[in-house]
C-alpha positions in Angstrom: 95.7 77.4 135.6 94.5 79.2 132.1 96.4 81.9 133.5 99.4 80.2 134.0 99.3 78.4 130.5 99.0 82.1 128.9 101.7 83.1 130.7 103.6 80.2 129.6 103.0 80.6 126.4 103.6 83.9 126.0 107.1 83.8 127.7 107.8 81.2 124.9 106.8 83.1 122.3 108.9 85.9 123.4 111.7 83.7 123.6 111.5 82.6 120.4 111.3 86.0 119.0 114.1 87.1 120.8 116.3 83.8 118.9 115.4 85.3 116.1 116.3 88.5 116.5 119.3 87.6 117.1 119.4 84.8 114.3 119.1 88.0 111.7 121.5 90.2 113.7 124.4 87.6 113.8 125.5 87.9 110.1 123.8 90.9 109.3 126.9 92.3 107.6 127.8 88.7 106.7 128.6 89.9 102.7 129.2 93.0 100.9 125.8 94.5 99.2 124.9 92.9 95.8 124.2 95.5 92.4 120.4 95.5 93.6 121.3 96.8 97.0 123.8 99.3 95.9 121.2 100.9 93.8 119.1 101.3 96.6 122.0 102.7 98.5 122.5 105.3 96.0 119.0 106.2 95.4 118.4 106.7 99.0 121.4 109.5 99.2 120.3 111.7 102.4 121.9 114.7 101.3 119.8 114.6 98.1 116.5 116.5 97.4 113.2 114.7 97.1 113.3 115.3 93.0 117.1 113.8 92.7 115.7 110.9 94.8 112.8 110.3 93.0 114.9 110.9 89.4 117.6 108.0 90.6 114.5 106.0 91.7 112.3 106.1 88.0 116.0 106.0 86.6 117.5 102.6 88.5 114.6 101.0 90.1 111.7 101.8 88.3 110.3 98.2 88.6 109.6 99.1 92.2 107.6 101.8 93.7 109.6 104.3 95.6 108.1 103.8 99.2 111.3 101.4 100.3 113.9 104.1 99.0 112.3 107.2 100.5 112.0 105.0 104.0 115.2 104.3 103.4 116.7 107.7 102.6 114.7 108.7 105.9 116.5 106.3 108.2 119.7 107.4 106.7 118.9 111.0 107.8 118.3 109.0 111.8 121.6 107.1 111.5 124.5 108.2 108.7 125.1 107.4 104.9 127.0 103.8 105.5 126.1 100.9 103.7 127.6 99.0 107.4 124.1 100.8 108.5 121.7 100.5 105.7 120.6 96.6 106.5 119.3 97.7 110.0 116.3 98.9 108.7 115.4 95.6 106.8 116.2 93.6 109.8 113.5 95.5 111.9 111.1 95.2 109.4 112.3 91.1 109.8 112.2 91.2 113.1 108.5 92.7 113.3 107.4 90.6 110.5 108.2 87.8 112.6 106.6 88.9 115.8 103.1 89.7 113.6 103.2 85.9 112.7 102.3 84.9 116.1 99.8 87.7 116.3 98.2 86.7 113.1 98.4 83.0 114.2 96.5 83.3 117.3 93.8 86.2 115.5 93.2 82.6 113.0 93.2 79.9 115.9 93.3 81.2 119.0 95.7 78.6 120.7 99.2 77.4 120.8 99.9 77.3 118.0 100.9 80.6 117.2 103.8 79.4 118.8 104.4 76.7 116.2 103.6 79.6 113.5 106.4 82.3 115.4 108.8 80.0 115.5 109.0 78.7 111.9 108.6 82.6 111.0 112.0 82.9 112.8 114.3 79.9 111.8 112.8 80.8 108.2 116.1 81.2 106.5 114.1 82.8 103.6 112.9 85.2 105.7 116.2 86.0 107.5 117.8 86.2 104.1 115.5 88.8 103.0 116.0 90.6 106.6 119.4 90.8 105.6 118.9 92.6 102.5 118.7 95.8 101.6 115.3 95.7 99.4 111.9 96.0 100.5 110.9 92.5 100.5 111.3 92.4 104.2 109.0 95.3 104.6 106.6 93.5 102.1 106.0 90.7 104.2 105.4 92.8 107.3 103.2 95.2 106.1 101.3 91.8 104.5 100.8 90.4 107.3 99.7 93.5 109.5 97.1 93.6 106.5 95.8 90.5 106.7 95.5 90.6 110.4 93.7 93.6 110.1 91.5 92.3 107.4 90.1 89.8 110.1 89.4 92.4 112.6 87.7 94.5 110.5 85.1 91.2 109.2 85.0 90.0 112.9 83.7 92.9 114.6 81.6 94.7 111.8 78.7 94.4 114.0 80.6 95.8 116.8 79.3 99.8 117.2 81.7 101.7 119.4 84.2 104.7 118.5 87.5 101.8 117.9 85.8 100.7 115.1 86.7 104.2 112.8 90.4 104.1 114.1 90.6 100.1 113.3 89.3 101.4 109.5 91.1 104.3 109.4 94.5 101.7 110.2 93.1 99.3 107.7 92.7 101.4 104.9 96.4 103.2 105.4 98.5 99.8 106.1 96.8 98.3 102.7 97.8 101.7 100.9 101.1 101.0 102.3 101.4 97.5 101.5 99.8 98.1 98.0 102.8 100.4 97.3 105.5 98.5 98.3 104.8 96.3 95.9 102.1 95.7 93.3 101.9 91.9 93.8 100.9 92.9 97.0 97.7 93.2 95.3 97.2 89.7 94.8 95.9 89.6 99.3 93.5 92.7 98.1 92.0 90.1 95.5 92.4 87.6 97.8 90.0 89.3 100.7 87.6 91.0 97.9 87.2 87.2 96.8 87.0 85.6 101.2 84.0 88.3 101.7 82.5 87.5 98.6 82.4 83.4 99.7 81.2 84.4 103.1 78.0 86.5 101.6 77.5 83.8 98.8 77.7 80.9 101.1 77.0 81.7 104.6 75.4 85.3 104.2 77.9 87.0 106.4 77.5 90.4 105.3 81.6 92.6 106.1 80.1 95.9 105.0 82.6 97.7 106.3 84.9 95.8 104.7 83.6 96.9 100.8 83.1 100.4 102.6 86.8 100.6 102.7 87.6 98.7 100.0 86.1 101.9 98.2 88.9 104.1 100.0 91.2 102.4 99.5 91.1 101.6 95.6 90.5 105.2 95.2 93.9 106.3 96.9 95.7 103.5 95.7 94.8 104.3 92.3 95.5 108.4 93.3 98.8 107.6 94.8 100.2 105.0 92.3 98.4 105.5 88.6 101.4 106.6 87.0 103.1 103.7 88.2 100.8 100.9 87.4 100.8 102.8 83.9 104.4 102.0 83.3 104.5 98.4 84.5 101.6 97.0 82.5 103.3 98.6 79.4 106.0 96.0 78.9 105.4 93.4 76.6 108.3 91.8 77.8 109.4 91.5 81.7 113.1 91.2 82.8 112.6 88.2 85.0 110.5 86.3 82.4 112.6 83.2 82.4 111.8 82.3 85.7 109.0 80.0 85.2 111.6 77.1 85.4 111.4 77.9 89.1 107.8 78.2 89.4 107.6 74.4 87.8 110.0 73.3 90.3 107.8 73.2 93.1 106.1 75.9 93.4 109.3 78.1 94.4 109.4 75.5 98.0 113.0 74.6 97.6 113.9 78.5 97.3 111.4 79.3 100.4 112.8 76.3 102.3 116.7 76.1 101.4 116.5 73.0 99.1 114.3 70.6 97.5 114.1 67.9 100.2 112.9 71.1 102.7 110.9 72.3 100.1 109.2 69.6 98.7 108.5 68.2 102.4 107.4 71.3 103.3 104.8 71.1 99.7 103.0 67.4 100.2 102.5 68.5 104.2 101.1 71.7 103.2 98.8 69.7 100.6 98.3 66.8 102.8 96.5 69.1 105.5 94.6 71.1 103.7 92.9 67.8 102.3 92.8 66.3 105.7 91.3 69.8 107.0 89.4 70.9 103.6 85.9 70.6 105.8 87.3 72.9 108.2 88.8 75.0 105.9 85.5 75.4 104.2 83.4 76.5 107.5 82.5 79.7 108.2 83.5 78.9 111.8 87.0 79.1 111.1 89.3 81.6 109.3 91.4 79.4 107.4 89.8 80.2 104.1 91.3 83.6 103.0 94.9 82.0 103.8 94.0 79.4 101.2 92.6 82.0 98.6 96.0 83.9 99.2 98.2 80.7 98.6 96.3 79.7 95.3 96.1 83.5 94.0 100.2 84.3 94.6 100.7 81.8 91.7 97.5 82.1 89.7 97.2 85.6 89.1 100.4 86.1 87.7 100.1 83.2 85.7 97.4 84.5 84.2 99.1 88.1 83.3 102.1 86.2 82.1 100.1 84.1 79.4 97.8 87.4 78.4 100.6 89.6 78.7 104.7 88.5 80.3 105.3 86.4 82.7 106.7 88.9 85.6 106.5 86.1 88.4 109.3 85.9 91.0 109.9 84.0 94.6 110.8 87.4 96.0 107.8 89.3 95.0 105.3 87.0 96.8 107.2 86.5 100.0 103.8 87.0 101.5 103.1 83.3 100.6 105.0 82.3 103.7 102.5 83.6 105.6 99.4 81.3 104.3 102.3 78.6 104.1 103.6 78.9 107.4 100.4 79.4 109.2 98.5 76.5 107.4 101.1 73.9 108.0 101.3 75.4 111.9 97.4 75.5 112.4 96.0 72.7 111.3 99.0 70.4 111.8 97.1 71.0 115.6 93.6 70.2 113.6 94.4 66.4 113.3 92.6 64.4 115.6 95.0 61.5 115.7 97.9 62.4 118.2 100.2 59.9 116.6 99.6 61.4 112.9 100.2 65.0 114.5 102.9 64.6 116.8 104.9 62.8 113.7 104.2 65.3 111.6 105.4 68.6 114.1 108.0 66.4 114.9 109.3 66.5 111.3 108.6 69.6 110.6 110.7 71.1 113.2 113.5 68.4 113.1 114.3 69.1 109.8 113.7 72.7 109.6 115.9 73.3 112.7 118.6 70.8 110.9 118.5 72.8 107.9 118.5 76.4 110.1 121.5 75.1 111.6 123.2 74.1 108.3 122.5 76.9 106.7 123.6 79.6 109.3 126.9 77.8 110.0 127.9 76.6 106.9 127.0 79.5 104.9 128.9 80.4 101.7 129.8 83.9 100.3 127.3 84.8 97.6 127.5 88.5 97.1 130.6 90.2 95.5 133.6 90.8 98.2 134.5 94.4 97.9 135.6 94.6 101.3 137.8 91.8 101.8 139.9 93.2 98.2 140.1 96.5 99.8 141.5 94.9 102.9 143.9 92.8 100.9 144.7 96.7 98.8 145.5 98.1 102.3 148.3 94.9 103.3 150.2 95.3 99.9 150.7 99.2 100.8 151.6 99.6 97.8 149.5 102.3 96.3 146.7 104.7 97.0 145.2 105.3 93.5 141.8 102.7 92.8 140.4 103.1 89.3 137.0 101.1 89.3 136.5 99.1 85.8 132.7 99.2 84.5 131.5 101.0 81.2 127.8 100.4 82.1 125.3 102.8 83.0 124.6 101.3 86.3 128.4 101.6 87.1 127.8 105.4 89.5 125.9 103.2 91.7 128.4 100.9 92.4 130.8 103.3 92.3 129.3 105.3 94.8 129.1 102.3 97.4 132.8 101.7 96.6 133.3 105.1 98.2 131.5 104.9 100.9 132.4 101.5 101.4 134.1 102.3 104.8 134.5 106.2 107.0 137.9 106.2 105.6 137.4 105.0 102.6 138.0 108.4 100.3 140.3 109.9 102.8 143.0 106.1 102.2 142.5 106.3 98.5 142.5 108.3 95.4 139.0 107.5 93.8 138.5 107.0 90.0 136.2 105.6 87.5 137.6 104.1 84.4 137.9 107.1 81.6 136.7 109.9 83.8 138.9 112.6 84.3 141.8 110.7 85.2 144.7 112.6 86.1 147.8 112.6 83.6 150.1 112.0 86.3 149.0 109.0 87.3 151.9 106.1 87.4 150.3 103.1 89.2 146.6 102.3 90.1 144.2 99.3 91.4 141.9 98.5 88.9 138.9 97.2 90.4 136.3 95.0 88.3 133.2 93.5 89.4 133.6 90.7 87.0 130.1 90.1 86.2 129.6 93.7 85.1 132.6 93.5 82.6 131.6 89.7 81.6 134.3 88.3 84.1 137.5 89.9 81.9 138.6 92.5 84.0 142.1 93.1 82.1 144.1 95.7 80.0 147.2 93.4 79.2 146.3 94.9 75.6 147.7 98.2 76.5 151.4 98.1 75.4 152.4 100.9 78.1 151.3 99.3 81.3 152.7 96.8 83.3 150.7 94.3 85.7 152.8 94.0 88.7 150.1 92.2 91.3 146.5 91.0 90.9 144.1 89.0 93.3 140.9 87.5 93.2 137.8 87.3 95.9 134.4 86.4 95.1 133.4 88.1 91.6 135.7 91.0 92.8 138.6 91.1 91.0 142.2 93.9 91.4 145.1 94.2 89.3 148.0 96.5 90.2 149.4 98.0 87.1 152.0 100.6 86.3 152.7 102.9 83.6 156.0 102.4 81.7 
């Protein structure tokens, strides 16, 4: 029978990751890439050398470390420089991210309801949005999770003497190294286990030696790998994203995890709800629910703290990794309450309205990200003229210049390519000019030059063409 229950279970949980696999795959391509993504398209270049990458990277996205872009500019080397591709490889880090969450769930409480925890992972619509996106918040929360999961291996089985135990180290140390340099918020789970082991020798005198012994490693190559780095971000007085704390207020970022503030602020007094019905439990050194609790009060206090000694630099995206203590709590001990009645009610609305929402937001979603593809499309009906000059006096412009190029395999071999200003050639009678209105304050006209003409103009979502000629 325990057999057939495991079997059970598992071909559920397969199932379930297999939905969301395809969940993520569905609209992949839904939208055009936003600036953010284009720079990572252009700093990944795979015919550039690893200097020229690393120049565009301190140059464009020097807020994040460089391990995203040089995976990135890896897998373009596999597949071939087209942003069409370039998603794919945030959707497998999405897709394994959500197949970990089961694995982690059942490593925490080892029964059903990792299947609970797998399937909120997958009809996430947080973390499908990010598995759409090309930035390396996706591989964030994977290499998070695979962190914390090993994390409990390593505490579990310290007193376990056998050969695995150096490999399971070895793995431990490298996929925190990794994790660490994704992101340096990641950080905040390295405090967060340095502060579990401490409670467990405090309180309970469980000694995870091997735990500190690693801890040694890998603070020394994290601080040999990424010095430089963490250098540079800690010298800003003042942070780009510093007006976000209107966000933080609201919530706790919920309604941005959880698609709006009824998900998100349901999904908040559940959470809070359990962990006072559970806060025994929590607190025993017979379960593991209290590093998952460290790492949910940690991914807001830390930064607070930084941001009143030094700028606040907090942001939903760079502690996606909150899900996981989120998702996992609310799955495990939703399972933890005694009464039946209290705990099927509360499953029941958790997956009613998630699923509700899931479906809401996959079929009724809106275009958010500017439609470069759709005004090309509408450039190639009019048949009217090859020549595209692209309208943006910024710095950032080559970037998004460069994606316009590349924007399908024929792209530079149907048009005549031009930035604004640059070498444009004297003979040139009529042109496209192409804004992304954001970048040129939403006024993408020359109606103030007396020798040109506008013959046609259209508008798609902040994209905006006007077809002018030369009198």
């Amino acid at each position: 029978m325990n057999k057939f229950i495991k079997k059970k279970s598992l071909s559920l949980y397969f199932i379930i990751i297999s939905f969301g696999t395809l969940t993520v795959f569905f609209q992949i391509n839904y939208d055009d890439l936003w600036l953010d993504e284009m720079s990572s398209f252009y700093i990944a270049d795979p015919n550039l050398s690893l200097d020229q990458t690393l120049f565009r990277h301190r140059k464009f996205d020097w807020h994040n470390p460089p391990l995203f872009n040089l995976v990135l500019k890896e897998f373009f080397k596999i597949t071939d420089y087209n942003p069409d591709y370039a998603r794919y490889i945030s959707f497998l880090f999405g897709v394994l991210a959500m197949s970990f969450f089961g694995i982690l769930s059942y490593q925490i409480k080892k029964d059903n309801s990792f299947i609970l925890s797998t399937l909120l992972a997958c009809i996430s619509i947080y973390i499908i949005k990010y598995s759409q996106e090309l930035r390396p918040y996706s591989l964030l929360l994977l290499l998070s999770i695979i962190n914390i999961f090993l994390y409990y291996k390593v505490i579990n089985e310290f007193l376990q003497k056998n050969s695995s135990i150096f490999f399971l180290l070895f793995f431990f140390v490298m996929i925190s190294l990794l994790n660490y340099s994704t992101n340096p918020f990641a950080l905040i789970i390295l405090f967060s286990q340095i502060s579990n082991s401490l409670i467990r020798l405090l309180f309970f005198n469980k000694k995870d030696k091997l735990f500190f012994v690693s801890l040694i490693f890998i603070l020394v190559l994290y601080l040999l790998t990424n010095y430089n780095y963490i250098l540079y971000q800690i010298s800003f007085t003042n942070y780009m994203l510093s007006a976000d704390i209107t966000n933080v207020i609201d919530g706790f970022y919920f309604p941005r995890f959880f698609g709006s503030k009824i998900m998100g602020y349901t999904y908040l007094l559940i959470l809070v709800f359990l962990i006072l019905y559970n806060k025994k439990k929590i607190f025993s050194d017979k379960n593991n629910y209290l590093l998952l609790l460290i790492v949910l009060l940690y991914s807001y206090l830390i930064p607070f703290i930084y941001g009143l000694l030094r700028t606040p630099v907090l942001h939903d995206r760079y502690i996606i990794f909150v899900l996981v203590p989120i998702l996992i709590l609310v799955s495990c001990l939703s399972t933890e309450i005694s009464s039946k009645k209290i705990k099927n009610f509360i499953i029941s609305l958790i997956l009613i309205l998630t699923l509700s929402n899931h479906y809401l937001e996959i079929f009724n979603r809106k275009i958010n990200k500017p439609e470069f593809k759709e005004m090309i499309k509408y450039i190639k009906t009019k048949n009217i003229e090859k020549n595209i000059i692209f309208y943006d006096n910024t710095e950032t412009s080559i970037f998004v210049f460069n994606y316009l190029k590349n924007l399908t395999p024929t792209m530079q071999s149907d048009f005549n390519l031009f930035q604004f200003n640059n070498n444009l050639p004297k003979d040139l009678k009529t042109f496209w000019l192409i804004c992304y209105t954001p970048r040129v304050n939403f006024n993408c006209n020359l109606s103030d030059t007396k020798n040109l003409e506008l013959i046609d103009e259209e508008k798609k979502y902040l994209i905006e063409a006007k077809l002018y000629k030369f009198n």
